[in-house]
N, C-alpha and C positions, 0 to 999 in steps of 0.2 A: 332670388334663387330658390327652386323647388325643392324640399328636403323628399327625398323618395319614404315611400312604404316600409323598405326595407330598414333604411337610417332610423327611422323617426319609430318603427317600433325596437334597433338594438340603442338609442337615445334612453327610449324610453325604460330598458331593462336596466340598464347602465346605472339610472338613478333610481328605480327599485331596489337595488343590489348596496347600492352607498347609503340608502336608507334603515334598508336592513340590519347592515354592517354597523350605521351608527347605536340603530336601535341595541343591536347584542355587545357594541362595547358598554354604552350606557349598565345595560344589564350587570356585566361580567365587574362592570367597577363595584357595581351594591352589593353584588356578593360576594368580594373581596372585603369590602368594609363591614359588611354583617358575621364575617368568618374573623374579624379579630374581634368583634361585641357583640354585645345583646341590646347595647346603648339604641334609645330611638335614632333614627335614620333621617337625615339631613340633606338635602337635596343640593343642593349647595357645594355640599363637600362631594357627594358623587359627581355631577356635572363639573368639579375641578379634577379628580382625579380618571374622569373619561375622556378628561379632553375636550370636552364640548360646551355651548354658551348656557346660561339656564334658561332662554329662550329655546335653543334645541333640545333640553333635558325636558320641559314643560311642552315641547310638543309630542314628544311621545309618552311621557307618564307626568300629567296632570295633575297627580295627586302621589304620595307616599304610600298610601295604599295599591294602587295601581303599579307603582314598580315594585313593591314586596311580593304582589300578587303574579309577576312576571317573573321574578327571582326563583319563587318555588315554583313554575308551570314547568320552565327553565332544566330545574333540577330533578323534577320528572320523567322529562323527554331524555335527559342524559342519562336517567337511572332504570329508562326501560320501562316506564308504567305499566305498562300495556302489558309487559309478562304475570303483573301483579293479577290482571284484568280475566286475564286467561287462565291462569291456576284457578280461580274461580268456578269454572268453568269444568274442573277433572271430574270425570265419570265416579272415580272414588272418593267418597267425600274425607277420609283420613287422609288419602295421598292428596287431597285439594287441601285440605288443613296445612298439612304439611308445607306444601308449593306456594301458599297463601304468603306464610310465615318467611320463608325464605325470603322468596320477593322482596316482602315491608321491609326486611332489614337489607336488603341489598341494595334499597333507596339510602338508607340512612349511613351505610359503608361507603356509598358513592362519594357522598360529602357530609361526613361525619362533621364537621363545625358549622358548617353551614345551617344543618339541621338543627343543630343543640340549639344555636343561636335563634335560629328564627322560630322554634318551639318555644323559646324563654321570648322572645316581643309579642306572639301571639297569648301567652299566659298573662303577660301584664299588661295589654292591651289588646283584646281580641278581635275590636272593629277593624285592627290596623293592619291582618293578615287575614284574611277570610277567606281565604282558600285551604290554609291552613285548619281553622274550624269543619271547611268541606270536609276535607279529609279525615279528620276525626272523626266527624258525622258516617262518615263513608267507609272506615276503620268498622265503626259498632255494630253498620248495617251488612256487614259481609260477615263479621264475627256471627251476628244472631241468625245468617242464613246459612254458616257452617254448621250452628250446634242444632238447627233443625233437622236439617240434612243427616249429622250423625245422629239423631233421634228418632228418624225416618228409618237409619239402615241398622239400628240395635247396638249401633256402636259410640253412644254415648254415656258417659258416668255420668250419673246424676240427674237435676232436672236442667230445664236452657234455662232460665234465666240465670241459676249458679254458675254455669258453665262459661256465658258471658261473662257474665263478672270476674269469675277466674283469667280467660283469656284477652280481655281489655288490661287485667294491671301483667299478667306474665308476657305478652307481644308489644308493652309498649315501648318507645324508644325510651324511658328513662332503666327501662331494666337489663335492656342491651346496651346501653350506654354506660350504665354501673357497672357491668361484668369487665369489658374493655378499659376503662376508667382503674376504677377502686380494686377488680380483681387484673387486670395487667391480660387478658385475655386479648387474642386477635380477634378480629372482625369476625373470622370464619369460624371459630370456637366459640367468641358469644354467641353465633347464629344457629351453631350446634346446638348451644347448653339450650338455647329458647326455643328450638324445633323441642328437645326431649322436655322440658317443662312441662312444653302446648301438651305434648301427648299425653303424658303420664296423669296431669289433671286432668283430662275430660275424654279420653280416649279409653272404651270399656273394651276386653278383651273379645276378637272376635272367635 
């Protein structure tokens, strides 16, 4: 029997789709078990609690790195990257300061344990989440292209590389994670208190 054109490409979507599906259960299991530890990540224990064999858990993430690397791509795409990518981008470089700073912590409100977590396995193994490291990498390099920017427009305290240095420890998640934590602040009030920190350190009166 002749399977038509039609059949044989919605066949073929069909098991695109259950591929996908297994791929993002797989996912959403690691980062359920990364959201109660920091403990290293077990493959084993994810492919039992996704449901699936660890021959299907091994054909889509190969290695522990490769699905920690999925886990936080993951939690990007849900936290709106791309708005981080765009405030970059504001004509004002205080209001792009500003918009920058929002953003990072809007990731990290998104799924606040998820982050702590996977920030505490990339500190004690950093080969083991290396998108993670990107990101830091890519944290400094948008830092040191804001305090340019307000050193271009006169609206910088100080010299840049102080100013980096200031805004790498006042924007990071362990300082918006302490306010929330230690001082019992919501999400949107730590993100306040670390928008007027960012300012007040490196932002010269215009």
């Amino acid at each position: 029997m002749t399977v038509s054109p039609g059949r044989r490409r919605y066949r073929m979507s069909a098991r695109a789709d259950a591929v996908s599906r297994t791929r993002q259960r797989i996912i959403d299991a690691a980062a359920d078990r990364i959201r109660g530890s920091a403990e290293p990540l077990a493959l084993l224990d994810v492919a039992a609690h996704a449901g699936v064999s660890r021959a299907t858990l091994y054909r889509h993430f190969p290695s522990v790195t490769s699905l920690l690397d999925a886990v936080a791509a993951d939690l990007l795409a849900r936290a709106r990257f791309e708005r981080l990518l765009a405030a970059l981008e504001a004509p004002d470089p205080v209001q792009a300061l500003r918009e920058v700073t929002i953003a990072g912590t809007g990731i990290w409100a998104a799924d606040t344990a998820l982050v702590r977590n996977l920030l505490g396995m990339a500190r004690a193994a950093p080969e083991v989440v290396p998108v993670i490291d990107q990101l830091e990498r890519g944290r400094q390099a948008a830092l040191e292209r804001l305090a340019v920017r307000l050193h271009q427009a006169g609206r910088l305290r100080g010299g840049i590389s102080g100013a980096v240095d200031l805004l790498l420890v006042v924007t990071a998640f362990a300082a918006w994670d302490e306010l929330c934590t230690a001082r019992g602040r919501s999400p949107a009030s730590a993100t306040a208190a670390i928008v007027d920190l960012a300012m007040r350190a490196v932002v010269a009166d215009g």
